[in-house]
C-alpha positions in Angstrom: -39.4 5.7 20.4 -41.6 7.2 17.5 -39.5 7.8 14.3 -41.5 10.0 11.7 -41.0 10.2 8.1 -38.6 13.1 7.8 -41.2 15.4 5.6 -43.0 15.5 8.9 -40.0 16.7 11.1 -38.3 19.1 8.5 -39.8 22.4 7.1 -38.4 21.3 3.9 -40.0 19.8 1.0 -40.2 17.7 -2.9 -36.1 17.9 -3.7 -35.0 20.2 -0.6 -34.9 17.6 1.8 -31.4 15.8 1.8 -32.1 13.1 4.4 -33.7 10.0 3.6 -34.5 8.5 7.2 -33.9 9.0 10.8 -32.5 6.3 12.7 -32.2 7.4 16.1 -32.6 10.1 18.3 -32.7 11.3 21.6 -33.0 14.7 23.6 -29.0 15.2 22.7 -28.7 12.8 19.3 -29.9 12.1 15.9 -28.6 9.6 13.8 -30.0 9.3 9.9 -29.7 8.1 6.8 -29.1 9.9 3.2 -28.2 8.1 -0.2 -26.7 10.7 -2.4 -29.3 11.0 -5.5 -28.1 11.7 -9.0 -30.4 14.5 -9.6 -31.5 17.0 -7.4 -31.3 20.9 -6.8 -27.7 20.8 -6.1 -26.1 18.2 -8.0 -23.5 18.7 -10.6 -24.1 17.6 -14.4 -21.7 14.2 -13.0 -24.9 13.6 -10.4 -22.5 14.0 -7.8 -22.9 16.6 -4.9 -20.6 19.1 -4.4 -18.5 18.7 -1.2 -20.0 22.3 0.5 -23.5 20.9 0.7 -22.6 18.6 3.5 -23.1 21.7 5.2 -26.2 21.6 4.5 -27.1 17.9 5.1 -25.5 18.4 8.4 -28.1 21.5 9.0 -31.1 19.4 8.1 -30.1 16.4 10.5 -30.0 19.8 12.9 -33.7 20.6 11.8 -34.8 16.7 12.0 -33.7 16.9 15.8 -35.7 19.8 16.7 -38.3 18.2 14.6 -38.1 15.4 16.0 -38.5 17.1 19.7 -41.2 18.8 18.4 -43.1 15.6 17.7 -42.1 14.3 20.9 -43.9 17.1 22.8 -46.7 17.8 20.4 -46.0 21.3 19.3 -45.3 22.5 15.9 -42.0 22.2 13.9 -40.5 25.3 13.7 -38.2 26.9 11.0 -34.7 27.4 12.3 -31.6 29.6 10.4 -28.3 28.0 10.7 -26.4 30.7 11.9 -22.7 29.8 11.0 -20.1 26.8 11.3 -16.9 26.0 12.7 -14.1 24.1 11.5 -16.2 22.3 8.7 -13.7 19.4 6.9 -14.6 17.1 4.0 -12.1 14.8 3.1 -13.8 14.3 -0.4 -14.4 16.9 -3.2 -18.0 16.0 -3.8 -20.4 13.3 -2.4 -20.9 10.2 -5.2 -24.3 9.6 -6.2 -25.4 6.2 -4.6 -23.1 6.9 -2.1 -25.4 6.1 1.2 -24.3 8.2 4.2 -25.1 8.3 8.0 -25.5 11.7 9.9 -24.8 11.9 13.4 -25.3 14.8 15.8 -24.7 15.8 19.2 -26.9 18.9 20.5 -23.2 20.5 22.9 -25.2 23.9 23.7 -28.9 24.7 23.8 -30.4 28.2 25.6 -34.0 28.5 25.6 -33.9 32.0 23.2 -33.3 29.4 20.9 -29.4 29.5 20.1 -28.0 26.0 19.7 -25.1 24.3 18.9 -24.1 20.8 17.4 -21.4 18.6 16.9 -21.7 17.0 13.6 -20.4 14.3 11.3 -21.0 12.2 8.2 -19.8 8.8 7.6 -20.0 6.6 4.7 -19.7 2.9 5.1 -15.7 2.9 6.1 -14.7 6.9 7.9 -15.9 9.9 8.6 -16.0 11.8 5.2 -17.4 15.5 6.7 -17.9 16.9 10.0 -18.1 19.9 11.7 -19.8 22.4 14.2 -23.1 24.0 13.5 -24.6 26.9 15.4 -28.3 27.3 14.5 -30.7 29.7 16.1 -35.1 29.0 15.9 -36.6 31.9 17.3 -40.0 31.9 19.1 -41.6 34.1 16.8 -40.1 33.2 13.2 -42.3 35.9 11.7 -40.2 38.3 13.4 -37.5 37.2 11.1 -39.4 36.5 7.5 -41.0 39.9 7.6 -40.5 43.0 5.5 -39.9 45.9 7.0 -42.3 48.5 5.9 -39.9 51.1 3.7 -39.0 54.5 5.3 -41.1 57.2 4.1 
């Protein structure tokens, strides 16, 4: 199995991309790896991270998977949106910086309009400290969704 830096699997960049490595994956898991930094785009004046942009770690672990499939079949990595979440806990009130933790996902719905949903969690060294269900959609043609309208005349 071929594991690729993650700035080749995510269409992320510089301080957007929350994930360190990936570990693992297959066509229904990812496993990576993210060390909380203590300066970033979304870290408080502490260095911590707030506890809402798990969310968002757990969506790019999301993105690394298609990424990752991507790879695997030679075609290009596509944007995605993550469309909403379910039941999303976090037994902490912010992520520590230092604190090193590993994503795991399980793809539990895919259709081939691009609609997908995964069961997510993130662990640090001793329990689960996040988790929760992520629906994401990639459309074929993402320029169908980053395009202005042209305004009514």
């Amino acid at each position: 199995m071929i594991l690729w830096p993650v700035n080749q699997v995510l269409p992320h960049s510089g301080d957007a991309i929350l994930i360190d490595e990936i570990l693992s994956f297959d066509d229904e898991s990812l496993t990576a790896r993210a060390r909380i930094k203590p300066s970033g785009l979304f870290n408080q004046p502490d260095g911590s991270l707030p506890a809402w942009v798990g969310l968002e770690i757990m969506a790019q672990a999301v993105a690394a998977w298609a990424g990752c499939q991507a790879r695997r079949d030679r075609t290009p990595v596509k944007l995605g949106f993550l469309v909403g979440t379910r039941r999303y806990e976090c037994s902490v009130p912010a992520f520590a910086p230092g604190l090193e933790l590993t994503i795991g996902l399980r793809c539990s719905f895919k259709d081939e309009s691009g609609i997908g949903s995964f069961e997510c969690e993130m662990r640090d060294a001793h329990k689960i400290v996040a988790s929760a269900r992520l629906n994401a959609y990639s459309p074929s043609n993402v320029n169908d969704f980053t395009q202005e309208a042209p305004p009514c005349t």
